[in-house]
PQR file of N, CA, C, O and H, with PARSE charges and radii, in Angstrom:
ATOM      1  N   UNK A   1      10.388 -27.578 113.476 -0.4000 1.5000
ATOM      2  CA  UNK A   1       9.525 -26.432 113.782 -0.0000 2.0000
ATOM      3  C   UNK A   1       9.934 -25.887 115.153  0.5500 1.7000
ATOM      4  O   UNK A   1      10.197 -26.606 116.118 -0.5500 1.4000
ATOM      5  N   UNK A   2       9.964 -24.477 115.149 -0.4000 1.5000
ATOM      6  CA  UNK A   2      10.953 -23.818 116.400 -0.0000 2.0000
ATOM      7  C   UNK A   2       8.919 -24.042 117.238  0.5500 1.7000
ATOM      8  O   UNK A   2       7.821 -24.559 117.030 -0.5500 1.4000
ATOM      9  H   UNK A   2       9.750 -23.893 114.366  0.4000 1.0000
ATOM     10  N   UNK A   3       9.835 -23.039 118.364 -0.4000 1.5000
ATOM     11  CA  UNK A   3       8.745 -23.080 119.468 -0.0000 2.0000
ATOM     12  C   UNK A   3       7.768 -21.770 119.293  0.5500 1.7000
ATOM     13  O   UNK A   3       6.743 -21.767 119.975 -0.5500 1.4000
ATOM     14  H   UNK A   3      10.727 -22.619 118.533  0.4000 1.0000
ATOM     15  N   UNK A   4       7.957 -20.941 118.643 -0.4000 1.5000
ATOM     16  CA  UNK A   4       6.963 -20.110 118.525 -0.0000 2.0000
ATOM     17  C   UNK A   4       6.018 -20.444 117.054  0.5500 1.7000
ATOM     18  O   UNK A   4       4.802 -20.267 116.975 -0.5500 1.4000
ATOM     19  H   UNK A   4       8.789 -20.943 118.089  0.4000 1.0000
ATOM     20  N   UNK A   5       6.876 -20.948 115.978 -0.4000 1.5000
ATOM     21  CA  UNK A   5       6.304 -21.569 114.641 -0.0000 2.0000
ATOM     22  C   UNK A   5       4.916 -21.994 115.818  0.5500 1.7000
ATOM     23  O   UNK A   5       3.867 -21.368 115.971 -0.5500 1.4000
ATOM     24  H   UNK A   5       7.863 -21.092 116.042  0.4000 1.0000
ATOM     25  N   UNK A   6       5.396 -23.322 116.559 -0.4000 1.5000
ATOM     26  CA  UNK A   6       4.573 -24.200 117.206 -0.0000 2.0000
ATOM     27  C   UNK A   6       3.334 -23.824 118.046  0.5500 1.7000
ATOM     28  O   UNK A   6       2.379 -24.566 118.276 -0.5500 1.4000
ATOM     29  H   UNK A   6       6.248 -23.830 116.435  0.4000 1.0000
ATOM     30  N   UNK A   7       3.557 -22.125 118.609 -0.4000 1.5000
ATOM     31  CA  UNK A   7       2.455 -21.248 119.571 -0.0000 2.0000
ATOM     32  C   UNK A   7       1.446 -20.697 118.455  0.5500 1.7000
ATOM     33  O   UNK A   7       0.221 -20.645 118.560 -0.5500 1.4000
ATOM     34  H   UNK A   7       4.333 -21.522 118.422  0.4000 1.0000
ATOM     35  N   UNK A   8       2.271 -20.273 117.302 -0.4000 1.5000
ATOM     36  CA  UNK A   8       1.419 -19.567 116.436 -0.0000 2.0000
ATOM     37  C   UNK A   8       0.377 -20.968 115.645  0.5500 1.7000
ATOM     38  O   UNK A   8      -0.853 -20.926 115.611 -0.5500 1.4000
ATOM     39  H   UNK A   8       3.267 -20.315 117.217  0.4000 1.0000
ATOM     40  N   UNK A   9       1.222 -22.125 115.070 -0.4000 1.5000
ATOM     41  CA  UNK A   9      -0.017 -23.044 115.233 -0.0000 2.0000
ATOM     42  C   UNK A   9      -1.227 -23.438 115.962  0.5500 1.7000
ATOM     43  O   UNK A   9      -2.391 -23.558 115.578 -0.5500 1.4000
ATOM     44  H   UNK A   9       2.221 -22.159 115.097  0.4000 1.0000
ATOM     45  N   UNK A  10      -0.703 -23.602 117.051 -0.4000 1.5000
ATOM     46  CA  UNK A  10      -1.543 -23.769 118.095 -0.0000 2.0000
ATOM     47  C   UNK A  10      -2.554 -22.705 118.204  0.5500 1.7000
ATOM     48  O   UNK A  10      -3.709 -23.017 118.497 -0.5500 1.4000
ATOM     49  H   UNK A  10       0.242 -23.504 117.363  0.4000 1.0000
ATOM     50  N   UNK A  11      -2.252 -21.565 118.012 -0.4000 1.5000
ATOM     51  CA  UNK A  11      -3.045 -20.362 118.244 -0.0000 2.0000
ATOM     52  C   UNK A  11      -4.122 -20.391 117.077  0.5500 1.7000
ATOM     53  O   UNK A  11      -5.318 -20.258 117.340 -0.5500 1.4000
ATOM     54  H   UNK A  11      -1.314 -21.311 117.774  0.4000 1.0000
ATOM     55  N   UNK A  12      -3.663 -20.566 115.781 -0.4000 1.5000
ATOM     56  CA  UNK A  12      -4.260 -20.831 114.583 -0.0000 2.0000
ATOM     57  C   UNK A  12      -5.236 -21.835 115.057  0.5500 1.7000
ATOM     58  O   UNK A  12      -6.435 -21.559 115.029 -0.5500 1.4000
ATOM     59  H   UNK A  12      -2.692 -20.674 115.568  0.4000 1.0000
ATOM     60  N   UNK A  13      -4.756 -23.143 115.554 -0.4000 1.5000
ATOM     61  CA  UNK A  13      -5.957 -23.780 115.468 -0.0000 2.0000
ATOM     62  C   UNK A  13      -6.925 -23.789 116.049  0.5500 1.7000
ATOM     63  O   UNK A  13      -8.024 -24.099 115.588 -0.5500 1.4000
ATOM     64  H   UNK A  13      -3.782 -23.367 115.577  0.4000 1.0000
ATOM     65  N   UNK A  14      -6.599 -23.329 117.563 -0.4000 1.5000
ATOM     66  CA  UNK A  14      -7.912 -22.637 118.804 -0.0000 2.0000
ATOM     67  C   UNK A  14      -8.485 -21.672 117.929  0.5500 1.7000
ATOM     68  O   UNK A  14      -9.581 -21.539 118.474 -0.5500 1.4000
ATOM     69  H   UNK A  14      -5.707 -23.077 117.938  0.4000 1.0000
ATOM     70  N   UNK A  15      -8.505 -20.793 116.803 -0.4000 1.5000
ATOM     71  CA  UNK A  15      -9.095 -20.026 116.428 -0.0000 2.0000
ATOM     72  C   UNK A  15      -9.981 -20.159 115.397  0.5500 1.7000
ATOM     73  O   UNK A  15     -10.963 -19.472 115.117 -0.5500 1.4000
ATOM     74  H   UNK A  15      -7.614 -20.901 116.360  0.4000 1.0000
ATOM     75  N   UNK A  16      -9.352 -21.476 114.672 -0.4000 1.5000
ATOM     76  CA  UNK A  16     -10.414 -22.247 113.484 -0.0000 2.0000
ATOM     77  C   UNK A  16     -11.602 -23.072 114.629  0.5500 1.7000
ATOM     78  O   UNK A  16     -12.827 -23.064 114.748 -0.5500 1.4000
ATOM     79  H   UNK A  16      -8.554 -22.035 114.899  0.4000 1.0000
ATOM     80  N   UNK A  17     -10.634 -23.636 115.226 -0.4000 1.5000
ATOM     81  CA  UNK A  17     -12.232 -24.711 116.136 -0.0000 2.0000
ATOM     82  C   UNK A  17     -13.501 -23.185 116.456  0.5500 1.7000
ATOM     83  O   UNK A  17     -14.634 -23.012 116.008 -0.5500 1.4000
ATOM     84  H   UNK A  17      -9.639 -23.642 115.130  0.4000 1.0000
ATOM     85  N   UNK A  18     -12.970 -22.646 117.049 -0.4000 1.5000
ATOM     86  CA  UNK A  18     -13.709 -21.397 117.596 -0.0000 2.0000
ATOM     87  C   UNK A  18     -14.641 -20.739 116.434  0.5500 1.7000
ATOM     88  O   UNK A  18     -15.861 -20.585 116.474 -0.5500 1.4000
ATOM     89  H   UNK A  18     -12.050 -22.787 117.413  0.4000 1.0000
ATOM     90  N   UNK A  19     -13.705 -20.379 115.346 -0.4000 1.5000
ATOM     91  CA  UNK A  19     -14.645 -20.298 113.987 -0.0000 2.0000
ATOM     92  C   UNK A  19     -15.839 -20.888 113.786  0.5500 1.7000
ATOM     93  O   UNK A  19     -16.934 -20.325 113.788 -0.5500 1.4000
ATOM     94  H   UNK A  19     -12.713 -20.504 115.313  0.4000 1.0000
ATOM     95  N   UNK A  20     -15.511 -22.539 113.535 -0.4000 1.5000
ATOM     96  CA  UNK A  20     -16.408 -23.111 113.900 -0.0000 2.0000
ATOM     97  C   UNK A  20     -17.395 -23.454 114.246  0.5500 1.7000
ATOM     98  O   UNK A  20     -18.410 -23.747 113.614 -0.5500 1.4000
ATOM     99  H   UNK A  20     -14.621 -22.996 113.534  0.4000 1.0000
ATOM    100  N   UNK A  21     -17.049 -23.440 115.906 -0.4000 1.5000
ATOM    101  CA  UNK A  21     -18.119 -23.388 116.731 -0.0000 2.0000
ATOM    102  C   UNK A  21     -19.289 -22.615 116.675  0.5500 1.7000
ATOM    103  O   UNK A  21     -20.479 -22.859 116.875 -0.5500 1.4000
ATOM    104  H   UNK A  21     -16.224 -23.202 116.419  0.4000 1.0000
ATOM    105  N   UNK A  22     -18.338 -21.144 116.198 -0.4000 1.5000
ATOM    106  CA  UNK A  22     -19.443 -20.195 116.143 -0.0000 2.0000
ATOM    107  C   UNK A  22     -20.687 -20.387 115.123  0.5500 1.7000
ATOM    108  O   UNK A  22     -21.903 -20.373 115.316 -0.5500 1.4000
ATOM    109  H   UNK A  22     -17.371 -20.947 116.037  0.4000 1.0000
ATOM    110  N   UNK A  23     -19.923 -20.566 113.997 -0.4000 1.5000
ATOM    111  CA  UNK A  23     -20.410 -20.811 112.561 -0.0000 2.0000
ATOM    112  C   UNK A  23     -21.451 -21.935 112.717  0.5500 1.7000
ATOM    113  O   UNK A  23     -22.550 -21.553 112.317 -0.5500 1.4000
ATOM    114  H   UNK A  23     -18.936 -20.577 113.841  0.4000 1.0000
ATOM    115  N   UNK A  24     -21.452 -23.291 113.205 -0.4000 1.5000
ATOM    116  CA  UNK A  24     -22.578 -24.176 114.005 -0.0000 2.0000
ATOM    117  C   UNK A  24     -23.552 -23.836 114.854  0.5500 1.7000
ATOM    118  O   UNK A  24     -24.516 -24.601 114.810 -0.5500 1.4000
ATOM    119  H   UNK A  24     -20.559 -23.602 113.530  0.4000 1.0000
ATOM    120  N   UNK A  25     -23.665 -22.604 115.911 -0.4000 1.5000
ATOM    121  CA  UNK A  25     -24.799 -21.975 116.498 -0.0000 2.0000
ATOM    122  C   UNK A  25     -25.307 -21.328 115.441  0.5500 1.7000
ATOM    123  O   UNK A  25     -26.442 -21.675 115.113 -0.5500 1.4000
ATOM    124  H   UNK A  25     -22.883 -21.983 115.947  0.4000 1.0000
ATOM    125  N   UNK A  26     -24.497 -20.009 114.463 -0.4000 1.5000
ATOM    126  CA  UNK A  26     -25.295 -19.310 113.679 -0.0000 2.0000
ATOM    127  C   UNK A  26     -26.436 -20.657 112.691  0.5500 1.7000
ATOM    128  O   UNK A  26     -27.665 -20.593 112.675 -0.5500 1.4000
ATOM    129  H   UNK A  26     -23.576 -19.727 114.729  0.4000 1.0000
ATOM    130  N   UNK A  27     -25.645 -21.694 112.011 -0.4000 1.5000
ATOM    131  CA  UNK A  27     -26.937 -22.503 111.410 -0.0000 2.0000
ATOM    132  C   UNK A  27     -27.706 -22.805 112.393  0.5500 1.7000
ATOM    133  O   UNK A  27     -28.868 -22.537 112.088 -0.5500 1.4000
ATOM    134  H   UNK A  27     -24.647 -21.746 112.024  0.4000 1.0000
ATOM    135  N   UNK A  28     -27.614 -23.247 113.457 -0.4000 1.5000
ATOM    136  CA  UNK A  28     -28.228 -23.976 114.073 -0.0000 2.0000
ATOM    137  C   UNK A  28     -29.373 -22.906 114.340  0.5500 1.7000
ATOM    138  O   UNK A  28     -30.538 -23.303 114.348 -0.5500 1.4000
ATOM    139  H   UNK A  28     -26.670 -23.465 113.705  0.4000 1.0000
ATOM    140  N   UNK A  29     -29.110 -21.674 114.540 -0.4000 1.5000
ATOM    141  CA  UNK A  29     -30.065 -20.391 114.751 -0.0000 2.0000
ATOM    142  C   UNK A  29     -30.848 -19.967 113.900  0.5500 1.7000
ATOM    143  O   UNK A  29     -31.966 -19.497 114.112 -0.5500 1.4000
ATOM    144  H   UNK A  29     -28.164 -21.352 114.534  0.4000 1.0000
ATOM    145  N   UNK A  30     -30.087 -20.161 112.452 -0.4000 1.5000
ATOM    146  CA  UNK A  30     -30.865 -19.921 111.081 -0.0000 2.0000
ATOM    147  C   UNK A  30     -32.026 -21.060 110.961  0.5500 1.7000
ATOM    148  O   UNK A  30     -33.131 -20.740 110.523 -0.5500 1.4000
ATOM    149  H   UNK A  30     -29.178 -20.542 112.280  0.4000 1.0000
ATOM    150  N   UNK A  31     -31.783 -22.218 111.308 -0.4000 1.5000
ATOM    151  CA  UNK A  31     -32.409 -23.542 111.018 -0.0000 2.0000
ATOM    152  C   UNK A  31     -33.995 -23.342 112.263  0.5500 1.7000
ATOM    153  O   UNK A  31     -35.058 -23.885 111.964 -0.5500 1.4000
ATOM    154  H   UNK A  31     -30.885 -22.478 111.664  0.4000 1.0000
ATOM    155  N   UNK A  32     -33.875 -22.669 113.324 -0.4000 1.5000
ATOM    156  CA  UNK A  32     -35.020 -22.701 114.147 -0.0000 2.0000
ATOM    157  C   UNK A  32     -35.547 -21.961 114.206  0.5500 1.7000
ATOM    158  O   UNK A  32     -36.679 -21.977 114.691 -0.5500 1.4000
ATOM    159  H   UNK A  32     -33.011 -22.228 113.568  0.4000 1.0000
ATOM    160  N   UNK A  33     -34.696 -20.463 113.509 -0.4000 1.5000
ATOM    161  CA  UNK A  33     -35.940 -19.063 113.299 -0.0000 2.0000
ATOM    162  C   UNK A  33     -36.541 -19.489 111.631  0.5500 1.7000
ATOM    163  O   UNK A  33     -37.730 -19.338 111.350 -0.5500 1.4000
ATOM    164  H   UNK A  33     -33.777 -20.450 113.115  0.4000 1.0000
ATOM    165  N   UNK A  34     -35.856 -19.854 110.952 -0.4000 1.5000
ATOM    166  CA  UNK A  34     -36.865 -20.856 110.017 -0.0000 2.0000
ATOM    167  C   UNK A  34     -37.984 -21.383 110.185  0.5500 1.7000
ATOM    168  O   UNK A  34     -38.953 -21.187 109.452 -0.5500 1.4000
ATOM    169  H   UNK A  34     -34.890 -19.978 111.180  0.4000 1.0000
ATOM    170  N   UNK A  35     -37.964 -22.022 111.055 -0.4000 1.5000
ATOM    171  CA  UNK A  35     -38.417 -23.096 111.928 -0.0000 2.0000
ATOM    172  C   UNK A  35     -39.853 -22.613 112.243  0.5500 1.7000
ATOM    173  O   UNK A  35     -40.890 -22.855 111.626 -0.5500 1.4000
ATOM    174  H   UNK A  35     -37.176 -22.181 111.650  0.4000 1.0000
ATOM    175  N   UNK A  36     -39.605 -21.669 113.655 -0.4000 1.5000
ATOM    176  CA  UNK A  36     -40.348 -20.418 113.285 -0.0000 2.0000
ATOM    177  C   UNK A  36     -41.304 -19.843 112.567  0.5500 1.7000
ATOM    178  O   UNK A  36     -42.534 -19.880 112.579 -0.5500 1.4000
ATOM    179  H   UNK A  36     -38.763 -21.472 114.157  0.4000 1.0000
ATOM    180  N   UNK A  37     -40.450 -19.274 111.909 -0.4000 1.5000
ATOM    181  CA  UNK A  37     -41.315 -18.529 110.953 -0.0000 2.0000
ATOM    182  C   UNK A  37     -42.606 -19.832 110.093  0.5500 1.7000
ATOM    183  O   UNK A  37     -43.832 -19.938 110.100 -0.5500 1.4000
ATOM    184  H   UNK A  37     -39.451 -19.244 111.900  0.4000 1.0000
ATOM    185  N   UNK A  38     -41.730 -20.426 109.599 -0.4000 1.5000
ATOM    186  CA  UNK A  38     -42.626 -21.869 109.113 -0.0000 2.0000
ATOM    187  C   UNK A  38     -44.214 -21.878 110.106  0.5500 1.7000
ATOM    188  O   UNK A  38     -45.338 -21.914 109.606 -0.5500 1.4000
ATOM    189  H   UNK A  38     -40.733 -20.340 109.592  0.4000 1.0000
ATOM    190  N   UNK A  39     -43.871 -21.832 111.716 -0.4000 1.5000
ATOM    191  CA  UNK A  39     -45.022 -22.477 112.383 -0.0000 2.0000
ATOM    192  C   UNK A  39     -45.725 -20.957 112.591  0.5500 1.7000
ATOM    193  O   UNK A  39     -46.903 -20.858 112.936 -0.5500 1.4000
ATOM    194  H   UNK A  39     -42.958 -21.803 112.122  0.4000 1.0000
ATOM    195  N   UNK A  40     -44.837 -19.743 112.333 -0.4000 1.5000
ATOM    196  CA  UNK A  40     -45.876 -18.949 112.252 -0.0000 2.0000
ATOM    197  C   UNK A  40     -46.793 -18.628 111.540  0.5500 1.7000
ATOM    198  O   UNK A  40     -47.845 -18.139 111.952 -0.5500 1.4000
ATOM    199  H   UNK A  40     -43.881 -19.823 112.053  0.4000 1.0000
ATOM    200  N   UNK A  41     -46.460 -18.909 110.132 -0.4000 1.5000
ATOM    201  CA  UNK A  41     -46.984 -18.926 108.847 -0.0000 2.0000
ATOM    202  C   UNK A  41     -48.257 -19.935 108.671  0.5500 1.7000
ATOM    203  O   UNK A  41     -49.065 -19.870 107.745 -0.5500 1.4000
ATOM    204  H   UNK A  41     -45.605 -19.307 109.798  0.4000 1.0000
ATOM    205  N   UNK A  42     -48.273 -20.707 109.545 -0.4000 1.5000
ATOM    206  CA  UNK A  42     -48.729 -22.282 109.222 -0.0000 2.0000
ATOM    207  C   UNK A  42     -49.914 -22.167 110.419  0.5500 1.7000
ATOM    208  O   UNK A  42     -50.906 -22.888 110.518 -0.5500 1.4000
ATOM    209  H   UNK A  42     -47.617 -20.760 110.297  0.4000 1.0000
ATOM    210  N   UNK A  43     -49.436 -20.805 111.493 -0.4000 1.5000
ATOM    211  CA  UNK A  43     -50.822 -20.800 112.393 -0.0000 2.0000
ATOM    212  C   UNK A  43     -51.408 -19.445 111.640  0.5500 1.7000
ATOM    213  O   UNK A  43     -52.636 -19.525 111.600 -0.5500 1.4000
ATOM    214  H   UNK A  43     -48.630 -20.218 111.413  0.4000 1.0000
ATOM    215  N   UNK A  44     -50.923 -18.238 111.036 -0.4000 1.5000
ATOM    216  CA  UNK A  44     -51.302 -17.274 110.789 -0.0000 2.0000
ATOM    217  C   UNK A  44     -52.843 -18.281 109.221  0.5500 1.7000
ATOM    218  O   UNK A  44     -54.021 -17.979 109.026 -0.5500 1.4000
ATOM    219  H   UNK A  44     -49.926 -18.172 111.069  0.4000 1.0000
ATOM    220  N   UNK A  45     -52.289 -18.988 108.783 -0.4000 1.5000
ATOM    221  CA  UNK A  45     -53.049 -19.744 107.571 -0.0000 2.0000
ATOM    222  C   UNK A  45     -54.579 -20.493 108.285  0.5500 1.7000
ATOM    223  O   UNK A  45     -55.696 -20.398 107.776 -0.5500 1.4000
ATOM    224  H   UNK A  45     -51.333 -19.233 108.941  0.4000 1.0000
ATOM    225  N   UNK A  46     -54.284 -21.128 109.399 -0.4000 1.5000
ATOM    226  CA  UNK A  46     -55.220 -21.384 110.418 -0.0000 2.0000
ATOM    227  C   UNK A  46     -56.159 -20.783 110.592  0.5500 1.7000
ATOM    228  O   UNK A  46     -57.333 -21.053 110.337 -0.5500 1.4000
ATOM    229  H   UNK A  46     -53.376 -21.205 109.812  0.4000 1.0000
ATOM    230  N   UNK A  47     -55.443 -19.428 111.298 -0.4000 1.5000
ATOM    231  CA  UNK A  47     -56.408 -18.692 111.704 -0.0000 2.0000
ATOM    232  C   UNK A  47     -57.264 -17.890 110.755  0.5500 1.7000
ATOM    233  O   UNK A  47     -58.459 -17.797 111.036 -0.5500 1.4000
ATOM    234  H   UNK A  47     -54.489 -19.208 111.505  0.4000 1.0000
ATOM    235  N   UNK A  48     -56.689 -17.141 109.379 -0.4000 1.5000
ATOM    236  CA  UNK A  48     -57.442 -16.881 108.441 -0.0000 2.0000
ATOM    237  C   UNK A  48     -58.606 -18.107 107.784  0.5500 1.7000
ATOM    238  O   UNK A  48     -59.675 -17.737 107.301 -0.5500 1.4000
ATOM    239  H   UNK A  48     -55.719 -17.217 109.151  0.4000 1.0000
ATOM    240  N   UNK A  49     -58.318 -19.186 107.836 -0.4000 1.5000
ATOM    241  CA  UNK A  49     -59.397 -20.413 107.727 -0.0000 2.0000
ATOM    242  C   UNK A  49     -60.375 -20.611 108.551  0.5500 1.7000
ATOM    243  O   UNK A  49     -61.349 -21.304 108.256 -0.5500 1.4000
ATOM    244  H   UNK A  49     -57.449 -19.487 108.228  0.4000 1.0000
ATOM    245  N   UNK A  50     -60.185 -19.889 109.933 -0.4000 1.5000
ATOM    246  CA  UNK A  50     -61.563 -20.379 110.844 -0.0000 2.0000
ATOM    247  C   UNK A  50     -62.758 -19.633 110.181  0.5500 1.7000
ATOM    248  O   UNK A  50     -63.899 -19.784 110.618 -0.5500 1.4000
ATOM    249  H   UNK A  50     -59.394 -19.326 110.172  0.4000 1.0000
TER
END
């Protein structure tokens, strides 16, 4: 494998980790405005019960 084959790998793979990374905040973001919504739902039910 020449030396640029080897940059363009390299480049490829900083760009999958990065993918990634990103792709792990977005769940992680989906998972707590869920989250959310759940405890809003769950006080809005509350409060129609008092």
């Amino acid at each position: 494998m020449n030396e640029p084959d080897r940059v363009r790998l390299a480049e490829f793979e900083i760009n999958r980790m990065r993918i990634n990374y990103q792709l792990s905040i977005v769940a992680y973001s989906i998972l707590r405005l869920k989250q959310l919504i759940d405890d809003l739902s769950e006080w809005e039910n509350n409060v129609r019960s008092m």
